[in-house]
MMTF fields as JSON, N, C-alpha, C and O atoms, coordinates in Angstrom:
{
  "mmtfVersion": "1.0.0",
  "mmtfProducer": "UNKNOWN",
  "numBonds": 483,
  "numAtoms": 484,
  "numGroups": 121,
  "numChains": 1,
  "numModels": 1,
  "chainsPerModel": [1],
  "groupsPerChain": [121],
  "chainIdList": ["A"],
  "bondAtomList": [4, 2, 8, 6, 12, 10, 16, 14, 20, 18, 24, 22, 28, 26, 32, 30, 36, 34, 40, 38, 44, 42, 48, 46, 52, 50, 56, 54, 60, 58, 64, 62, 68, 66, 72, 70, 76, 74, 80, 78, 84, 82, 88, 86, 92, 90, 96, 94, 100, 98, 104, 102, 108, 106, 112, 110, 116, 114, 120, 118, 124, 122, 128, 126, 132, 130, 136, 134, 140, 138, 144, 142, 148, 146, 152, 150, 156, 154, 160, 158, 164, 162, 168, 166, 172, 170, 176, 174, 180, 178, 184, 182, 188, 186, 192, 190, 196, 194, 200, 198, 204, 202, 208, 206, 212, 210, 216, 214, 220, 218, 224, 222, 228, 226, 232, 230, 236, 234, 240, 238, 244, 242, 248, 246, 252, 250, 256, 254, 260, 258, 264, 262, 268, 266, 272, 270, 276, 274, 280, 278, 284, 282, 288, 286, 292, 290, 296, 294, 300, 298, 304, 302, 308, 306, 312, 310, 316, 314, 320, 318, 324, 322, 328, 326, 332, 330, 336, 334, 340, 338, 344, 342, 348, 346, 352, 350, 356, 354, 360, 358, 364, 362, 368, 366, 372, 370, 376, 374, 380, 378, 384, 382, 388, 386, 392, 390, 396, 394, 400, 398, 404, 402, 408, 406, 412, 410, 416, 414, 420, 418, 424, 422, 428, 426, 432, 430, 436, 434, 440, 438, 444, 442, 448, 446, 452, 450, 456, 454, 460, 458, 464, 462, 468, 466, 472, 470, 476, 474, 480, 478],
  "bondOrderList": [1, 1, 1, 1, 1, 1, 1, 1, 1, 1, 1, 1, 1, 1, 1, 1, 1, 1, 1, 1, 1, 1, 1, 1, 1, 1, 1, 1, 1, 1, 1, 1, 1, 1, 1, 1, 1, 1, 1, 1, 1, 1, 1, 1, 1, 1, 1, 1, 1, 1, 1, 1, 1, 1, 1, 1, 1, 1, 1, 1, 1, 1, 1, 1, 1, 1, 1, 1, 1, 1, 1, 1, 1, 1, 1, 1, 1, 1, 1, 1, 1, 1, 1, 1, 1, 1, 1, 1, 1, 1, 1, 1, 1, 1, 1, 1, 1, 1, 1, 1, 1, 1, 1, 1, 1, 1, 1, 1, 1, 1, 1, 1, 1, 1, 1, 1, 1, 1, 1, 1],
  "groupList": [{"groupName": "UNK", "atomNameList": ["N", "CA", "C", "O"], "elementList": ["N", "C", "C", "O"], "formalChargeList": [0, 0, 0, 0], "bondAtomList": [1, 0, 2, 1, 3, 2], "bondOrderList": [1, 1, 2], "singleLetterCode": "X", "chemCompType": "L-PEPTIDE LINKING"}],
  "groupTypeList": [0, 0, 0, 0, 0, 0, 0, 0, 0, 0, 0, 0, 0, 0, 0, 0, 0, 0, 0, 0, 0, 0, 0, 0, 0, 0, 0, 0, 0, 0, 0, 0, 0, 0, 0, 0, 0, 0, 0, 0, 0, 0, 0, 0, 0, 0, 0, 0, 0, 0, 0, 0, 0, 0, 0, 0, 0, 0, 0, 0, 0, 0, 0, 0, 0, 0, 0, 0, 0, 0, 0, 0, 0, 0, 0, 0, 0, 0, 0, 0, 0, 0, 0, 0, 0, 0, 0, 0, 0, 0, 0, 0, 0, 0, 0, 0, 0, 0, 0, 0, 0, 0, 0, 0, 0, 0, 0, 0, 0, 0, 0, 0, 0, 0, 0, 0, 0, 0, 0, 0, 0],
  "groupIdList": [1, 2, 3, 4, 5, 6, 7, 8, 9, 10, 11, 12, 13, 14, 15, 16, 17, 18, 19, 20, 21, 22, 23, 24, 25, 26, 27, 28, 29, 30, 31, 32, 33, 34, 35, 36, 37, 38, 39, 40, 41, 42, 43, 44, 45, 46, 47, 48, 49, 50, 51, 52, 53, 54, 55, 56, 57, 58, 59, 60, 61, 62, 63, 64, 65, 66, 67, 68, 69, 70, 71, 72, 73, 74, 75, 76, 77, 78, 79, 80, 81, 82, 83, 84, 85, 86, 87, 88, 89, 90, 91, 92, 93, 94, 95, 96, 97, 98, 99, 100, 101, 102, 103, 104, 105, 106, 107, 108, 109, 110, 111, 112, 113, 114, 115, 116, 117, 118, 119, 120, 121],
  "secStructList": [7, 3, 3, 3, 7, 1, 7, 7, 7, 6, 6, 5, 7, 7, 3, 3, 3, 3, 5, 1, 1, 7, 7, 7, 2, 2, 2, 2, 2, 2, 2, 1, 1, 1, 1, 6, 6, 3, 3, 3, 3, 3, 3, 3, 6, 6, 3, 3, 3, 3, 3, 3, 5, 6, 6, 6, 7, 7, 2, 2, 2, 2, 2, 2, 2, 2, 2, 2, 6, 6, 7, 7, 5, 7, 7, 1, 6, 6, 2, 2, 2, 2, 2, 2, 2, 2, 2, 2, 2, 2, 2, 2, 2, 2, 6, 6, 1, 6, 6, 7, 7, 1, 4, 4, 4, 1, 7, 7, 7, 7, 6, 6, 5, 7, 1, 1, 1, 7, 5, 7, 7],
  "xCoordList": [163.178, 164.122, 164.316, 164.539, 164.227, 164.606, 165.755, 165.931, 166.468, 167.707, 167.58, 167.232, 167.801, 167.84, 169.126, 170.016, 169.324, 170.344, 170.48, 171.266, 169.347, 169.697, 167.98, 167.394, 167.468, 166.029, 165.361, 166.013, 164.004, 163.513, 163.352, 163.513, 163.122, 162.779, 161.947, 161.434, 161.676, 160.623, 161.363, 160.692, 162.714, 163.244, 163.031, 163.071, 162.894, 163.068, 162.144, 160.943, 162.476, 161.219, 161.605, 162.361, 160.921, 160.794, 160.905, 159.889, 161.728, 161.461, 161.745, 162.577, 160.447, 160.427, 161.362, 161.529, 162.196, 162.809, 162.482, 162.543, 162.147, 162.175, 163.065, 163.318, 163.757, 165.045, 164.673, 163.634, 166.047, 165.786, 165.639, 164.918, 166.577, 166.592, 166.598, 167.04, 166.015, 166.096, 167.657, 168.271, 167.962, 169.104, 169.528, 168.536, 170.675, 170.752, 171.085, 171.939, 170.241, 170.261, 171.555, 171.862, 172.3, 173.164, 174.526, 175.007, 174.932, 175.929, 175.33, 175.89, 173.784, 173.408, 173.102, 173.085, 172.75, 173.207, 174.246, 174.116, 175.606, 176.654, 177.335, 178.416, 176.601, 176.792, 176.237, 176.793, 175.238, 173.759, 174.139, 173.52, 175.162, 174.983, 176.417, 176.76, 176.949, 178.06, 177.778, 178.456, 176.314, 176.11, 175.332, 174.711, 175.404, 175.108, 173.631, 173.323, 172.726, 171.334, 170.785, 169.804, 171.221, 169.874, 169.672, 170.516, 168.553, 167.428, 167.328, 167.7, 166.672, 166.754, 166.59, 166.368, 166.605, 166.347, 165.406, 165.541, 164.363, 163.944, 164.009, 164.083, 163.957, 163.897, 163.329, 163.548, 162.554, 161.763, 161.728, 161.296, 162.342, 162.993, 163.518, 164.675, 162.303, 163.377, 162.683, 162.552, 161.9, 161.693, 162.719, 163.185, 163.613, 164.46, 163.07, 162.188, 163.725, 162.646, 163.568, 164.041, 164.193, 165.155, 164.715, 164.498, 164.59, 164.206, 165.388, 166.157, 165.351, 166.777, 166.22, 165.045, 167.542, 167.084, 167.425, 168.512, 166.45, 166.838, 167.355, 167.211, 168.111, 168.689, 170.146, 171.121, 170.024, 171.77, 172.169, 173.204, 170.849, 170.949, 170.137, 169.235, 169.975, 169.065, 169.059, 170.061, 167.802, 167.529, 168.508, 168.931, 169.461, 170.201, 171.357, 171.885, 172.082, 173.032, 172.805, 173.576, 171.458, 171.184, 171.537, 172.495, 170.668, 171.023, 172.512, 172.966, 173.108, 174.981, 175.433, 176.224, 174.918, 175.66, 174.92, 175.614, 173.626, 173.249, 173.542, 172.906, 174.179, 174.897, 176.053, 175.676, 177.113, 178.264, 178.268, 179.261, 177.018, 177.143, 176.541, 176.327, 176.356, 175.596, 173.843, 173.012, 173.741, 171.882, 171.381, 171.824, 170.415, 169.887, 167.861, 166.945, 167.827, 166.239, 165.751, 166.327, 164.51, 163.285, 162.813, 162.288, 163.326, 162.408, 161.742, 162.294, 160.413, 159.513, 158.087, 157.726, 157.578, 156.092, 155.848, 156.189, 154.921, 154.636, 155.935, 155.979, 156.908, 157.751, 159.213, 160.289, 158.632, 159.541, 158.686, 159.153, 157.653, 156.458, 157.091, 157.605, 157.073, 157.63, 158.74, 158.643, 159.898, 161.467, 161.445, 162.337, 160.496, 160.662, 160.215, 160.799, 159.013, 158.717, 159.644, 159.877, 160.172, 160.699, 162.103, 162.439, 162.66, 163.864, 163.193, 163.645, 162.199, 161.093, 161.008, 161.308, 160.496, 160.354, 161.679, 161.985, 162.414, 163.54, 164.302, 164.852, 164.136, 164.822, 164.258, 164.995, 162.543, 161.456, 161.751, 161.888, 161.764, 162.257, 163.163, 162.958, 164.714, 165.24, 165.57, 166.076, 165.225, 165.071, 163.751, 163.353, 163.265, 162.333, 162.538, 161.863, 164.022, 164.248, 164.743, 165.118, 165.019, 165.211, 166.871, 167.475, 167.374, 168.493, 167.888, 168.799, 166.802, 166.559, 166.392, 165.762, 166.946, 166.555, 165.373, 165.466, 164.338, 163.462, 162.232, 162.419, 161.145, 160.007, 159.401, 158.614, 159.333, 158.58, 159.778, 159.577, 161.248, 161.765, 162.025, 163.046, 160.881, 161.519, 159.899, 159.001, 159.828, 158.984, 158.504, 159.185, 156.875, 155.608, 155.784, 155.719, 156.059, 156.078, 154.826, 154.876, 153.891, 152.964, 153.484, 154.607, 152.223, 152.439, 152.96, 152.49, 153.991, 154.402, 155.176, 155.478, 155.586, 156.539, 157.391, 157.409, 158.816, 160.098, 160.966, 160.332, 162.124, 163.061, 162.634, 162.312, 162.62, 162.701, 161.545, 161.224, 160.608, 159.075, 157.599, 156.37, 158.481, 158.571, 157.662, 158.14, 156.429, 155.266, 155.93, 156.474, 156.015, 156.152, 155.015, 153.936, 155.298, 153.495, 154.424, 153.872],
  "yCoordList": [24.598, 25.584, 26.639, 26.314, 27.916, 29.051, 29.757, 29.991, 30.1, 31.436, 32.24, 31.818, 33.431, 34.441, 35.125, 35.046, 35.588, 35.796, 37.811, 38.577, 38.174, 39.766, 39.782, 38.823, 40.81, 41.231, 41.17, 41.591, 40.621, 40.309, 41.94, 42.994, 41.929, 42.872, 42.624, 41.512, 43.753, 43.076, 42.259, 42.128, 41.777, 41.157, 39.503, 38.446, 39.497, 38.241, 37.177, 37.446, 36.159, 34.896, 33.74, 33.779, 33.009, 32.002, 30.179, 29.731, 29.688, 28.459, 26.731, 26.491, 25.946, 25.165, 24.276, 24.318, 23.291, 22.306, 20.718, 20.439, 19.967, 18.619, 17.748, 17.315, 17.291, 17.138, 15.004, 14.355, 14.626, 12.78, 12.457, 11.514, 13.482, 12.917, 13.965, 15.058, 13.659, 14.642, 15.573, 15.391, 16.283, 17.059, 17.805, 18.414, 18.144, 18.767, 20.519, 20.817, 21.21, 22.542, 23.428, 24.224, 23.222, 23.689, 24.253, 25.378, 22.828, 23.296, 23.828, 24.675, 23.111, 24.26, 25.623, 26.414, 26.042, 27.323, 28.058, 29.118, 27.755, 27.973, 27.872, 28.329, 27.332, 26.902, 27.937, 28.296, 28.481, 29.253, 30.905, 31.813, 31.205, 32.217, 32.901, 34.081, 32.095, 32.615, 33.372, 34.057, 32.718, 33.045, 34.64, 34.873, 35.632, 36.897, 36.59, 35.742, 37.172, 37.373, 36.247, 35.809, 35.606, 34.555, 35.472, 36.332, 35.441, 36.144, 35.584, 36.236, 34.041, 32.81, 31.848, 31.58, 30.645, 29.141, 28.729, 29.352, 27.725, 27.029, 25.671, 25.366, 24.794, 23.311, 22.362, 22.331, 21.646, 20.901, 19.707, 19.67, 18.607, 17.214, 16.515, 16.102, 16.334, 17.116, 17.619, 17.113, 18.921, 20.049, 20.645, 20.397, 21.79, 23.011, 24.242, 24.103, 25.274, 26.538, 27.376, 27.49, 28.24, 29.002, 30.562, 30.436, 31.568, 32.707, 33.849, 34.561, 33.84, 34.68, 35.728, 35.876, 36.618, 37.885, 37.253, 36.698, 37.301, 36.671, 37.607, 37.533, 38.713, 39.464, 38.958, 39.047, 38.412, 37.969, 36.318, 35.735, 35.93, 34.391, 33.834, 34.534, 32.297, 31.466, 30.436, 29.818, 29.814, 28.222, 27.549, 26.929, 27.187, 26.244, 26.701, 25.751, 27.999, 28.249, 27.335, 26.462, 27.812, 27.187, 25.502, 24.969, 24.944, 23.605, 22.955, 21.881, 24.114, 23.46, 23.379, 22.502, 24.552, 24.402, 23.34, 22.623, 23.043, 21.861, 20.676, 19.638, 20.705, 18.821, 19.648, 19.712, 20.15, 20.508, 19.831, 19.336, 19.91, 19.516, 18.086, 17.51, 17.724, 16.06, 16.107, 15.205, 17.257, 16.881, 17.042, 17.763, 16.212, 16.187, 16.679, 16.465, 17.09, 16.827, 16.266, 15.43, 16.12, 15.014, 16.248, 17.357, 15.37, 16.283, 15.152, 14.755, 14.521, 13.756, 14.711, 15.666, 14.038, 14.72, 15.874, 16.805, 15.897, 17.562, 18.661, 19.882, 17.785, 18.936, 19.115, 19.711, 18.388, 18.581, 19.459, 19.504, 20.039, 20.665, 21.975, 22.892, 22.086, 22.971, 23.793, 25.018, 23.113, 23.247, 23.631, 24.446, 23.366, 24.112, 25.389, 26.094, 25.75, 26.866, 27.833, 28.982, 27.084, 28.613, 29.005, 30.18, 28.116, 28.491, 29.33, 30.436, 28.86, 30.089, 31.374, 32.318, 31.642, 32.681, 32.962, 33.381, 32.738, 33.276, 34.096, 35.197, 33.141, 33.961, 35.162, 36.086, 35.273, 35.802, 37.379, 38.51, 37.018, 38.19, 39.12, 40.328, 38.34, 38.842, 39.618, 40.697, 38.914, 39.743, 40.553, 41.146, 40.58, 42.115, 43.302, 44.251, 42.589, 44.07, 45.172, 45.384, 46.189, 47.594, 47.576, 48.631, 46.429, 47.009, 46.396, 45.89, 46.142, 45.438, 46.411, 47.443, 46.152, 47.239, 46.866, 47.196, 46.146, 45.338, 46.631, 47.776, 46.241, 47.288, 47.765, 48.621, 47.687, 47.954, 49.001, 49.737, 48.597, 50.187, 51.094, 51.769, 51.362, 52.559, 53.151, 52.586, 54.217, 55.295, 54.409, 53.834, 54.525, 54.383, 55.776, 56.972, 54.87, 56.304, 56.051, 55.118, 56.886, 56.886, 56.383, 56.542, 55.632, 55.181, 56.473, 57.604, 56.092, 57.071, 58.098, 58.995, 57.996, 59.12, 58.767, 57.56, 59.498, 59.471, 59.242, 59.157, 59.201, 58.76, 60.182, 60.378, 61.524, 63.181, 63.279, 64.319, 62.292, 62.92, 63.578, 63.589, 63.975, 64.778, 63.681, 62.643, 64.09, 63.037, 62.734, 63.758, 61.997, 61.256, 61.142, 60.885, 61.373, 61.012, 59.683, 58.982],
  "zCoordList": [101.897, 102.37, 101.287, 100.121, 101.688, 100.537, 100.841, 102.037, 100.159, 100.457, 99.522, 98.419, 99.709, 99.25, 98.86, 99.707, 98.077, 97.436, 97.131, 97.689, 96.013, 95.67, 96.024, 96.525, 95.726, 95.94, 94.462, 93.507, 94.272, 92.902, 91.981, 92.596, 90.933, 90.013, 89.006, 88.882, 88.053, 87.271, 85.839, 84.816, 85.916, 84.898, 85.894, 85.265, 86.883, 87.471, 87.231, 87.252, 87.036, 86.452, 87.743, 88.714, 87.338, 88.644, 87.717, 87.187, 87.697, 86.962, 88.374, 89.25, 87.79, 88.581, 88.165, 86.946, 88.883, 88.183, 89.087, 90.284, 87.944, 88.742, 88.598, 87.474, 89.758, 89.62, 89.53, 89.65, 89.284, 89.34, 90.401, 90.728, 91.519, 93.12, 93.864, 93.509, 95.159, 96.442, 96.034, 94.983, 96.812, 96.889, 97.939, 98.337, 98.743, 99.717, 98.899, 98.064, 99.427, 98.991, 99.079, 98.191, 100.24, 100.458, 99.635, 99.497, 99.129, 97.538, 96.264, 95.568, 95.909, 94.95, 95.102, 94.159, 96.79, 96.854, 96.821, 96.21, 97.453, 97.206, 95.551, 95.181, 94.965, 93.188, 92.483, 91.445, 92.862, 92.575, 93.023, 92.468, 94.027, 94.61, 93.672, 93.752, 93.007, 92.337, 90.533, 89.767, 90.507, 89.087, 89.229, 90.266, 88.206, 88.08, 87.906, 87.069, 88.585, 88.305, 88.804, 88.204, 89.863, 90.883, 91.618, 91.868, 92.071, 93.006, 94.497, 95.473, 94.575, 94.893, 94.666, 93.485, 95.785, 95.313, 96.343, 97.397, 96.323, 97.332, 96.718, 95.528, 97.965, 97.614, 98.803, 100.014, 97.986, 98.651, 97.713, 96.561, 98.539, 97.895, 96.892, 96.814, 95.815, 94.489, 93.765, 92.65, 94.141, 93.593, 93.835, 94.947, 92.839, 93.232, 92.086, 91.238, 92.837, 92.167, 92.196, 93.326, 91.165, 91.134, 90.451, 89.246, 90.801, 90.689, 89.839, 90.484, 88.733, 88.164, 87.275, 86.937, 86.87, 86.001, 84.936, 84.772, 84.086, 82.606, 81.711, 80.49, 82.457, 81.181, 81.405, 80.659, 82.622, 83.084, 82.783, 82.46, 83.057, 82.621, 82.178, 81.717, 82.058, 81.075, 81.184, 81.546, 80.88, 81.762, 81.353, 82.329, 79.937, 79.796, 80.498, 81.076, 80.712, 81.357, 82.826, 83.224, 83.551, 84.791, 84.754, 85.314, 84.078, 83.807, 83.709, 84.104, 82.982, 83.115, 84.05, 84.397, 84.874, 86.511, 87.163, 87.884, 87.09, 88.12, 86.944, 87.122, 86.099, 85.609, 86.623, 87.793, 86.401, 87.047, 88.546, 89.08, 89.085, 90.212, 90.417, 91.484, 89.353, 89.458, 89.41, 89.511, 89.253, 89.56, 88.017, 87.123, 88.022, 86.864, 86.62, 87.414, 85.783, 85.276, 84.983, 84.287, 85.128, 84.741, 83.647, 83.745, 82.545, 81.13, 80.342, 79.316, 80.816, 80.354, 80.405, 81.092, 79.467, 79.385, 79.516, 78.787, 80.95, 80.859, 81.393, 81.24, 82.04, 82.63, 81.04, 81.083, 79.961, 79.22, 78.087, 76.949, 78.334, 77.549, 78.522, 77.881, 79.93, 80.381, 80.141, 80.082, 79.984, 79.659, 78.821, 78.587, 77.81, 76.664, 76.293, 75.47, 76.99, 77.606, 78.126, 77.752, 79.144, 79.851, 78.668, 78.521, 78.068, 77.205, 76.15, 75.853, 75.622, 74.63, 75.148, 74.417, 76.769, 77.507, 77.101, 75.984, 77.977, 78.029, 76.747, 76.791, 75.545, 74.625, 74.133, 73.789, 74.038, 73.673, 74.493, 74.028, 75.462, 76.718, 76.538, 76.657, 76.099, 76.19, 74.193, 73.885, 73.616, 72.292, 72.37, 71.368, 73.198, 73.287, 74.614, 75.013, 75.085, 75.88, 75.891, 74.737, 76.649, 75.873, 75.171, 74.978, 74.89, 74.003, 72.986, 72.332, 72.453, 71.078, 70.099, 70.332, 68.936, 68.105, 66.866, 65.684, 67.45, 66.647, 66.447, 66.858, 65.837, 65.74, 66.868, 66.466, 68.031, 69.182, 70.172, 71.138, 69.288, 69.883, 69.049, 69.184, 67.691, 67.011, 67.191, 67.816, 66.588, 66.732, 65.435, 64.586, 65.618, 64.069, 63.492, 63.774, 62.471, 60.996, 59.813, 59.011, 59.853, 59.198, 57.807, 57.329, 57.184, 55.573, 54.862, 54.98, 54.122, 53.045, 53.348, 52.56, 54.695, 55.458, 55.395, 55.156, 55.55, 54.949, 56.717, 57.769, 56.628, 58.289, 58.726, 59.898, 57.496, 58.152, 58.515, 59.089, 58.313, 58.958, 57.581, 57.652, 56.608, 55.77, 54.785, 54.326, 54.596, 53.825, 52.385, 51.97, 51.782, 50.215, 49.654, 50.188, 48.338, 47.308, 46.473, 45.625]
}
């Protein structure tokens, strides 16, 4: 089952989650539809797949709300090789987006050039 929530963008990521048990979709949508930046959810038994803007949120934020509601993750092996992933993405993402003030948002200043532009020997 999927619901839809806002329309995707290009900040939107898609993270799978494998949950311990089946789940009825219904309250984690209603749980899901309150947080800023879900997109959507689908679920299929206990897969949930949750689609969000990661400038608004973040897999561990996500995760608090589904303990909040009793559901838990399967973070063994490869889906805990995963989890760790998308929290990497996630932070990676969002310290390289346009409010970052890291090297990739200032202008290249040639060797030996000054902030005025103005060459140095």
């Amino acid at each position: 089952m999927r619901v839809d929530f806002q329309p995707s963008n290009a900040n939107t990521v898609e993270r799978r989650l494998l949950l311990t048990a089946a789940t009825d979709p219904a309250p984690v949508a209603g749980r899901l539809r309150a947080l800023e930046g879900v997109k959507w959810l689908s679920s299929e038994g206990n897969v949930l797949t949750v689609a969000y803007d990661f400038t608004h949120l973040d897999y561990d934020t996500l995760l608090r709300e589904l303990a909040e509601l009793g559901l838990q993750t399967k973070e063994t092996g490869l889906q805990a090789l995963r989890c760790a992933w998308y929290r990497f993405s996630d932070a990676n993402a969002r310290s390289d987006g346009p409010a970052s003030k890291g090297c990739c948002g200032q202008q290249n200043r040639r060797m030996g050039e000054s902030d005025d532009g103005i060459q140095q020997d």
